[in-house]
C-alpha positions as a Markdown table, in Angstrom:
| # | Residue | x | y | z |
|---|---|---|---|---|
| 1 | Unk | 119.2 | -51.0 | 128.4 |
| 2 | Unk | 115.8 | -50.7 | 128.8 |
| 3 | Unk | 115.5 | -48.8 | 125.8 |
| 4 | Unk | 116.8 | -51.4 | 123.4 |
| 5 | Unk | 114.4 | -54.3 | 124.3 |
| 6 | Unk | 111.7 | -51.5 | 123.7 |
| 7 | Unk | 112.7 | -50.6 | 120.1 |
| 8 | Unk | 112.9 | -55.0 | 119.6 |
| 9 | Unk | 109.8 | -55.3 | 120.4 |
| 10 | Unk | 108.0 | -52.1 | 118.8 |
| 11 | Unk | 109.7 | -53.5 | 115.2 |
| 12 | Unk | 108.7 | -56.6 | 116.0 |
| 13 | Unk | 105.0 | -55.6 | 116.7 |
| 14 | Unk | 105.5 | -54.0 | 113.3 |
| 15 | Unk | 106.8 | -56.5 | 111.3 |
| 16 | Unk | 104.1 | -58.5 | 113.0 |
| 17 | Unk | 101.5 | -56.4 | 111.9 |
| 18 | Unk | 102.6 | -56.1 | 108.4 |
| 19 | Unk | 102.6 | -60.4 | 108.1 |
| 20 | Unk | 99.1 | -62.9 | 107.8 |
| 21 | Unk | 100.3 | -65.8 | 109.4 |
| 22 | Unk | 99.1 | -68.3 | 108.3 |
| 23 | Unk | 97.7 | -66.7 | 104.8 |
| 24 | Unk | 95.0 | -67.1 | 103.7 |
| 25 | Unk | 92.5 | -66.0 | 100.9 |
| 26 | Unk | 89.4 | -63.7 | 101.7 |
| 27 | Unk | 86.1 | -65.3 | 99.7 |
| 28 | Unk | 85.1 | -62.7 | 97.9 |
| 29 | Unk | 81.8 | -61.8 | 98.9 |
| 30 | Unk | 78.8 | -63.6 | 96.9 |
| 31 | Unk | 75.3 | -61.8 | 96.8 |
| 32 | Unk | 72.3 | -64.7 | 97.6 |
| 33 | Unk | 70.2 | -63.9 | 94.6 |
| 34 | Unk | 66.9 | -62.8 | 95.6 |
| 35 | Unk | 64.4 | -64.6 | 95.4 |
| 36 | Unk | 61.3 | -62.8 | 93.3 |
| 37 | Unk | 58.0 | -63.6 | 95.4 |
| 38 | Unk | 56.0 | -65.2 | 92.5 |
| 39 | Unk | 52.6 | -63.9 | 91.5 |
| 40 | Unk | 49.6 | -64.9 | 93.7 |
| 41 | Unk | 47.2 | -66.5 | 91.0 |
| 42 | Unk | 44.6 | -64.1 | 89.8 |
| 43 | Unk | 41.3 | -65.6 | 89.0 |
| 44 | Unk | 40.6 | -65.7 | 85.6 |
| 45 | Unk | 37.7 | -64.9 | 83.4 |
| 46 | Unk | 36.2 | -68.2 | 81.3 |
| 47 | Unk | 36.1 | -67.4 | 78.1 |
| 48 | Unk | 33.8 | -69.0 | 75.6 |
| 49 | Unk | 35.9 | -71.4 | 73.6 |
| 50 | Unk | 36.5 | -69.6 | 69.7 |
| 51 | Unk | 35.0 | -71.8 | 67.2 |
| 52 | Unk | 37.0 | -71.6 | 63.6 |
| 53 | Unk | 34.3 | -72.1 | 60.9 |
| 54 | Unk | 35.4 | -75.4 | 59.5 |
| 55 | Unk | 37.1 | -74.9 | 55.7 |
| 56 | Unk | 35.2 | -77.0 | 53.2 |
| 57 | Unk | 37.1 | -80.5 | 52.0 |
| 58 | Unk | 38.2 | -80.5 | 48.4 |
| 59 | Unk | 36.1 | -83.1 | 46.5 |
| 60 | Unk | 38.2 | -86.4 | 46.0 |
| 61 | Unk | 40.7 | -86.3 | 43.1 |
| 62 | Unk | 39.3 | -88.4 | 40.7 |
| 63 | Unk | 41.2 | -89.9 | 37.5 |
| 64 | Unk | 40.5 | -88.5 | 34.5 |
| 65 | Unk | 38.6 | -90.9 | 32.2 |
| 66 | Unk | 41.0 | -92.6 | 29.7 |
| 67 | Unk | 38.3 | -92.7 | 26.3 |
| 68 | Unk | 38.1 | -96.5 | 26.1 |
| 69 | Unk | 37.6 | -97.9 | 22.9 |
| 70 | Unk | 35.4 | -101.2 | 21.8 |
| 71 | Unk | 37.4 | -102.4 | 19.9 |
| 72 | Unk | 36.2 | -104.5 | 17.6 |
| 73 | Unk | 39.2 | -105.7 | 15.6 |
| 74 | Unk | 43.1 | -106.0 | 16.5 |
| 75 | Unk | 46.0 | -107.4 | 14.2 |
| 76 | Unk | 46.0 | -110.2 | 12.4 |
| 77 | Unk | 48.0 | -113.7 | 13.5 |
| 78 | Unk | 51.4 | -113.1 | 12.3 |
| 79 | Unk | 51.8 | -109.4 | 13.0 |
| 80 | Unk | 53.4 | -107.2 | 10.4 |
| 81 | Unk | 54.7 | -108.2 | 6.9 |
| 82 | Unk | 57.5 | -105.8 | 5.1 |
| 83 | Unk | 57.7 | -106.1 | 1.5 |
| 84 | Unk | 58.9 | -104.1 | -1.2 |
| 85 | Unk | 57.2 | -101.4 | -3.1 |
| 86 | Unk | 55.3 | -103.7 | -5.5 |
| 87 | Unk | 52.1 | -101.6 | -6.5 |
| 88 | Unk | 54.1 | -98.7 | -7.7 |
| 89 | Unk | 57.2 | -99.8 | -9.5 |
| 90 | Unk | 57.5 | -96.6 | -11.2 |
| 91 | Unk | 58.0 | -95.0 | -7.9 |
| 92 | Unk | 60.4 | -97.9 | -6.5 |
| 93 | Unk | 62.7 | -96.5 | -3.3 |
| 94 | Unk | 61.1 | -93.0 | -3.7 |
| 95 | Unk | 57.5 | -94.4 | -2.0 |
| 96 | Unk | 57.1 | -95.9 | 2.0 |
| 97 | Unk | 53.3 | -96.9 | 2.9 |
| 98 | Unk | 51.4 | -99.0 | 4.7 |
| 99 | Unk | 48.3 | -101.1 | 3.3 |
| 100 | Unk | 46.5 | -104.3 | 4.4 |
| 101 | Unk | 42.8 | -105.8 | 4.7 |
| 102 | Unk | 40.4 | -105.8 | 6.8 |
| 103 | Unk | 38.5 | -109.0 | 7.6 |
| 104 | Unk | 35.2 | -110.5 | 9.2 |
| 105 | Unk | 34.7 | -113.5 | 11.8 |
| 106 | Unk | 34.7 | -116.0 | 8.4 |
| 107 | Unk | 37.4 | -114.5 | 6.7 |
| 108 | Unk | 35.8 | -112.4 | 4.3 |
| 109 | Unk | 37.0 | -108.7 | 3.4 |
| 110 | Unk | 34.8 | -106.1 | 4.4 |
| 111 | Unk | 34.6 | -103.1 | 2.5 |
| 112 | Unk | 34.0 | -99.4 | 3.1 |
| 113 | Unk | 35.4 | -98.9 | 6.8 |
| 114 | Unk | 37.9 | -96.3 | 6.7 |
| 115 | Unk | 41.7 | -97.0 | 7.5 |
| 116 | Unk | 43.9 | -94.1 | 9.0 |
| 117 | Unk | 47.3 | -93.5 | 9.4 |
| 118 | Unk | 49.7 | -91.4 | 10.6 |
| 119 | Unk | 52.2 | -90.1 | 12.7 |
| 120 | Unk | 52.6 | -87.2 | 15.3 |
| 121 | Unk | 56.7 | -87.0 | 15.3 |
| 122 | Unk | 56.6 | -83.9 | 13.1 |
| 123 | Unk | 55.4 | -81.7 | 16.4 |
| 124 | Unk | 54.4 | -79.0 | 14.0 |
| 125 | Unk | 53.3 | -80.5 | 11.1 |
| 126 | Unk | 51.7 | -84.1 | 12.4 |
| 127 | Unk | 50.6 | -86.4 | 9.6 |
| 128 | Unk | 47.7 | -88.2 | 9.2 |
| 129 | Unk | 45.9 | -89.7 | 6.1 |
| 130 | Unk | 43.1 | -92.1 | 5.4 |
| 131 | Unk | 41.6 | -94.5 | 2.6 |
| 132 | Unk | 38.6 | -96.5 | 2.3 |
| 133 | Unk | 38.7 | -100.2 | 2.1 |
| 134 | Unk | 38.2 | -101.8 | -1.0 |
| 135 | Unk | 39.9 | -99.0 | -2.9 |
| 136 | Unk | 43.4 | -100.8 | -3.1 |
| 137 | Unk | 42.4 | -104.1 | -5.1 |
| 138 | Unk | 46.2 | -105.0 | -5.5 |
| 139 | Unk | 45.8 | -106.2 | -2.0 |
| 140 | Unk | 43.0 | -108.1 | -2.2 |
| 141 | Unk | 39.1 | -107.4 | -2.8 |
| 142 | Unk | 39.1 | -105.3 | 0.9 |
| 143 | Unk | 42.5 | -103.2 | 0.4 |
| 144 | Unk | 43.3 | -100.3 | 1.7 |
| 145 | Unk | 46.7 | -98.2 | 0.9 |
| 146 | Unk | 48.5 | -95.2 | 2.5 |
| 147 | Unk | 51.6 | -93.5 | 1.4 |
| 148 | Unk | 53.7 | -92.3 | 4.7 |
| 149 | Unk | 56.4 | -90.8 | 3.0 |
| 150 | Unk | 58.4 | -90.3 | -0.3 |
| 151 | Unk | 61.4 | -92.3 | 0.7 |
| 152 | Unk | 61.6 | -95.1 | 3.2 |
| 153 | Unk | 63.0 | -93.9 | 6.6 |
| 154 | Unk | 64.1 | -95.7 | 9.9 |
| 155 | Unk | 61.4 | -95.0 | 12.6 |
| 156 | Unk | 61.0 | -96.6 | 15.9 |
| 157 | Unk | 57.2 | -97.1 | 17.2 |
| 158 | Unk | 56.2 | -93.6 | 15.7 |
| 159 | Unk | 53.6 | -94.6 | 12.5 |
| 160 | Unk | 50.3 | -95.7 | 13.8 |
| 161 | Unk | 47.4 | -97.4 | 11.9 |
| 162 | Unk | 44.1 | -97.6 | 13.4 |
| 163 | Unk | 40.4 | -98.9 | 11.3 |
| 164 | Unk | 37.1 | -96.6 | 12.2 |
| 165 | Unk | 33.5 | -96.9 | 10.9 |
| 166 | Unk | 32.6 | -94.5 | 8.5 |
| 167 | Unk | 31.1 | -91.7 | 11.6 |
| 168 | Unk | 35.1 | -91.4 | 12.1 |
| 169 | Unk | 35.0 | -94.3 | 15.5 |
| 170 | Unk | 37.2 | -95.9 | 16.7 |
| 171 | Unk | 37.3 | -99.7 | 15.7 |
| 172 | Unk | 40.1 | -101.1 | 16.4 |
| 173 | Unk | 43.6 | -99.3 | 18.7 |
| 174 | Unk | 46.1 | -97.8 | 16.9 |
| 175 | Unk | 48.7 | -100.5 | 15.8 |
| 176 | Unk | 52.0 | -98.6 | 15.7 |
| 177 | Unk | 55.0 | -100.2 | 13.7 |
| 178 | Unk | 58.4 | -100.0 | 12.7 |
| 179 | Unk | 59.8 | -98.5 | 9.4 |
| 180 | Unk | 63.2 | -98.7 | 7.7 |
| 181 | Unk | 65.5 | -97.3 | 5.6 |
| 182 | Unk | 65.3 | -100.2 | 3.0 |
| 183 | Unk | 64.2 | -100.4 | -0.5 |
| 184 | Unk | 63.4 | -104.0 | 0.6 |
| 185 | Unk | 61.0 | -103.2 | 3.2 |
| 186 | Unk | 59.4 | -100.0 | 2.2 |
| 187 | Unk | 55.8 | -101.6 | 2.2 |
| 188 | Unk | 54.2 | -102.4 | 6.0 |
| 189 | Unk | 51.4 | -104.6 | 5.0 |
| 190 | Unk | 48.9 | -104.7 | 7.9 |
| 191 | Unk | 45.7 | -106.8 | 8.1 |
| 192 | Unk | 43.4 | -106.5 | 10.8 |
| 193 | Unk | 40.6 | -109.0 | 11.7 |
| 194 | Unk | 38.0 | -109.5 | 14.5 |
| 195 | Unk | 38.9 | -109.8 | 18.4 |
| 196 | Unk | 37.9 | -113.1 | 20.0 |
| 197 | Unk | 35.9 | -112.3 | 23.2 |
């Protein structure tokens, strides 16, 4: 009898033992992260300050000069004329030129400045071709004439005509015109006369 209550409680001390009552979870052990004592400041030596030679400034950009030109004539009131081919009818539609005057303040031709035409939309062969006024009296007593091709051919803005003195100067800009592909319009008749200030 005594026995029995002996072996109850000896299981029940191991049952007992065996049990977490109530359970619970065991933290798992954290590590305080140590802390790294920081450097007592050191003095320091005072160095001179380095001084970086100064690089030179590039001189301002400046534009490049544009030639001016004093020009002392411009295109007549009116503008351009086209006409036909009239001064060489043998030549008719194979011929495309341009040919005008030039004039003083009173309306006078003046003769001997030279007339120069041409055209740069050949890249490799540009064209450019002068006369003398005077020379081309179907025009009138100061005309000039230059041939700018053997046929007439539609061109936008790319024959120019521009009057110099005789030391090849500049006198006037360069007046550039329009051709076309017309039998009727194969002559650009261009007279120039002086700017008014």
């Amino acid at each position: 009898m005594r026995i029995k209550p002996f072996i109850i409680l000896l299981a029940l001390a191991i049952f007992i033992s065996g049990c977490h009552y109530p359970p619970y979870a065991v933290p798992p052990a954290t590590q305080t992260p140590s802390e790294v004592p920081s450097p007592s400041p050191q003095p320091t030596e005072s160095l001179p300050p380095t001084v970086t030679p100064a690089e030179p400034e590039p001189p301002p950009l400046e534009p490049t000069p544009v030639p001016t030109i004093d020009a002392a004539f411009g295109l007549q009131d009116g503008g351009l004329f086209y006409l036909p081919n009239f001064t060489h009818p043998d030549e008719g539609c194979q011929w495309m030129g341009v040919a005008g005057q030039v004039f003083d303040a009173n309306g006078q031709e003046i003769l001997n400045l030279v007339v120069t035409a041409g055209s740069d939309h050949e890249k490799n062969n540009p064209f450019e071709a002068e006369a003398i006024t005077g020379t081309a009296t179907a025009y009138g007593l100061g005309g000039y004439e230059i041939q700018l091709a053997s046929q007439p051919v539609d061109s936008a803005g790319v024959f120019w005509v521009q009057v110099q003195d005789q030391g090849g100067q500049p006198l006037s800009e360069q007046i550039f015109f329009d051709t076309f592909a017309d039998c009727e319009q194969n002559l650009v008749l261009v007279n120039f006369v002086p700017l008014v200030e």
